[in-house]
N, C-alpha and C positions, 0 to 999 in steps of 0.2 A: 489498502495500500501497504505495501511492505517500506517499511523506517528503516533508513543505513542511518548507523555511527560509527566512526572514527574516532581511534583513541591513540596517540602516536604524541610522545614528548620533544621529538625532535620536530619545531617547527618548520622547516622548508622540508621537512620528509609529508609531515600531516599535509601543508600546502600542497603540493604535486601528487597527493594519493586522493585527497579533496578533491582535484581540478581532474585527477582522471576517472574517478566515481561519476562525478555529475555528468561529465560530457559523456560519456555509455551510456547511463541512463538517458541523457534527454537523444541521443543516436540510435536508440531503440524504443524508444516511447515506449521503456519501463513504469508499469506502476509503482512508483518507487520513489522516495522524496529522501536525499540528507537531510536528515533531525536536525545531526551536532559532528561537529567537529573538536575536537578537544582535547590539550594535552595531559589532561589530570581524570584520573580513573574514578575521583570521588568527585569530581565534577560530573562525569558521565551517571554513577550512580545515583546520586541527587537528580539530574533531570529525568531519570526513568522513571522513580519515585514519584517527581509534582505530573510528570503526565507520560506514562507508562502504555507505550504503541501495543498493539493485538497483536502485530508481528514484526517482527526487526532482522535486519543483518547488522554485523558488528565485527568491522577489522579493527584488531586491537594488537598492541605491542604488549611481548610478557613484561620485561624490565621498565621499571621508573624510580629510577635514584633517588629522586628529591619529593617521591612520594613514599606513604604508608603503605599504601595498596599495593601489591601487583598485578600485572594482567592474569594471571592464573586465577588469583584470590577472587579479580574482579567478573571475570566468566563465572565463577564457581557460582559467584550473587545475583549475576544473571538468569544464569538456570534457575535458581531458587524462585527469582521472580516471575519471571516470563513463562508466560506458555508453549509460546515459536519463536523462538531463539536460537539464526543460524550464525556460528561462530568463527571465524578467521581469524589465525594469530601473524604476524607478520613482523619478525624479529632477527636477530643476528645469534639469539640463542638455539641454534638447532638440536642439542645435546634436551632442550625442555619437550623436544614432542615425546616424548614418551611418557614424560610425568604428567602430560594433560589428558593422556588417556587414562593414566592411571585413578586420575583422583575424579572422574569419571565426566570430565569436560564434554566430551566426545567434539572436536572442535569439527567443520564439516573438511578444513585446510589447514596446512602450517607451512610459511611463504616465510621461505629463508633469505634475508635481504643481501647475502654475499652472491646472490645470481645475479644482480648488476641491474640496474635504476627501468629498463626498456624490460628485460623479465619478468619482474615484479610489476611493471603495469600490467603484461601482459598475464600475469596471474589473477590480480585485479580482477579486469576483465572475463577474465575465466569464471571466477567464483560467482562475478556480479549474476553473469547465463545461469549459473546450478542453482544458486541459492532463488530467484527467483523461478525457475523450474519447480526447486523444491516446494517453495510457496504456492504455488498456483496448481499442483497436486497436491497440496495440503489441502487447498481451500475446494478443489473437486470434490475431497471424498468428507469433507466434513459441513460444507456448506449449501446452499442452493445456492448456485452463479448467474450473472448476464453475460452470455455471452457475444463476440464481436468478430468481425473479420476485417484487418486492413491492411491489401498490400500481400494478401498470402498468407499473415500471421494473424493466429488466434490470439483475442485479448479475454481474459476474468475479469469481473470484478463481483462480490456477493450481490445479491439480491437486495439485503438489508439496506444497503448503499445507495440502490436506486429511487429517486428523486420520480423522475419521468421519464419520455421519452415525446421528442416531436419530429414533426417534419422537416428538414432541412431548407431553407433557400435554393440549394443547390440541387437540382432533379435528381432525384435516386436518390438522394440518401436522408441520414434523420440525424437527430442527436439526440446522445444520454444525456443528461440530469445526474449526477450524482454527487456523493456526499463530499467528498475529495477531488472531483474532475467532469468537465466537460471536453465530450469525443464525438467529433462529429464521423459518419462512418458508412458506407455506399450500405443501402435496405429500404426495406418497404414497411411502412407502420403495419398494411396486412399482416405478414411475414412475421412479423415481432408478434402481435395479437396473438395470431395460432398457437405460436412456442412457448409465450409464458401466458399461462392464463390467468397469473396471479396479479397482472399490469391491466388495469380499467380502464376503455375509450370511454372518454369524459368526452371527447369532441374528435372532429372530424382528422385534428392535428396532432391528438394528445391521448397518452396513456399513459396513467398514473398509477404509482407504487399508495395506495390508499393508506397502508400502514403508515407511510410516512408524512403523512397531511398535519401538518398544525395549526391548523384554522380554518376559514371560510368567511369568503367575502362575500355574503349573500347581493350584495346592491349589485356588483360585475360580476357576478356567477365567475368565481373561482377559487381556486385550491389554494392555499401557501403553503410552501415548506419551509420547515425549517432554515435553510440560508436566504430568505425571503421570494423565493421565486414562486410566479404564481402562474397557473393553467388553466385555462378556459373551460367552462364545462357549458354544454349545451342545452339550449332551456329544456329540451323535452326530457332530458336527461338531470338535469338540476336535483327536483325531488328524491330519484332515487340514490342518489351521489352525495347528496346531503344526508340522509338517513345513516347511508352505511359509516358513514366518516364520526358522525354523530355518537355511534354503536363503538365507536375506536377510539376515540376521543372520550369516554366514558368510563371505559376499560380501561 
């Protein structure tokens, strides 16, 4: 999942760039969650600190009067930390994009807020499309994906994430299982089987990501994951599903 925070000291600026972040996101059924919203830059770098995303976007304001930090300083500590780190500054300072290249920010935008309240969403917007663009060819060439089809558009999400996969209620299609979301999505558990071979039919409904098994109900033959969901596994099939989980669980 790619993490948005907002860092913005004028509170009805933060409110209306908040309310236009999420509603794109949840308009595009972005893998993408707001962290934080927040007018203080050491607020923001305090919460990256106690629990610090894999990957984040981050529109941030340069100026904060009544703070230590600025947004420069506070990117600069971003990059230090973070690994995928795409950066937005969105200020009334325009005369500062050059010193954020300079001091080697590389920001991916700089959203100058004298273009008037409707451009600046509309920049939003913009950045929200690239930066997850950028994320989801980040995670093609650096990760193994599951991938999804809804609607036309392709979805990622890593591998590692995946939970399971079942049949759906609804003919044709199935649902993922995973660490961060449940997606239900038009396919056939064949279809999934052939392409990733790394997902186990444990039963007739179900393919599991076996790395990510934390337990075993031996009395109802099934799997648990982590967020406690659990999947049937088929007697004849039992023994040898037990074994290998056993061999991982060990490890």
């Amino acid at each position: 999942m790619l993490a948005v925070y907002l860092c913005e000291d004028n509170p009805e600026q933060l409110k209306q760039y908040t309310r236009v972040v999420q509603r794109y996101i949840m308009i595009n059924d972005y893998d993408m969650q707001v962290r934080l919203a927040t007018p203080s830059p050491k607020a923001l770098l305090a919460d990256l600190t106690r629990n610090p995303p894999e990957y984040a976007l981050f529109f941030l304001d340069i100026e904060f009067p009544a703070e230590h930090l600025t947004g420069l300083e506070t990117a600069i500590r971003i990059r230090q930390q973070l690994g995928f780190a795409e950066i937005v500054f969105v200020t009334t300072h325009s005369e500062m994009a050059l010193l954020t290249f300079e001091r080697k920010v590389e920001p991916m935008d700089f959203v100058v807020k004298d273009l008037g309240p409707e451009q600046i969403y509309q920049k939003l917007r913009e950045n929200i499309d690239y930066g997850y663009e950028r994320y989801t060819n980040y995670l093609g060439n650096t990760e193994n994906l599951f991938s999804y089809m809804i609607g036309g558009r392709k979805f990622s999400l890593p591998m590692g994430d995946v939970y399971f996969v079942e049949t759906a209620e609804t003919p044709h299609k199935v649902i993922v299982h995973a660490a961060s979301q449940l997606v239900e999505f038009p396919g056939f558990l064949k279809d999934i089987a052939d392409q990733y071979t790394e997902l186990y039919r444990t039963d007739k409904s179900f393919l599991a990501n076996l790395d990510n098994v934390v337990g075993i109900d031996a009395d109802e033959r099934r799997l648990i994951f982590p967020n406690g969901d659990k999947t049937d596994v088929a007697t004849r099939r039992f023994h040898e599903v037990k074994t290998l989980v056993q061999k991982h669980l060990k490890a």
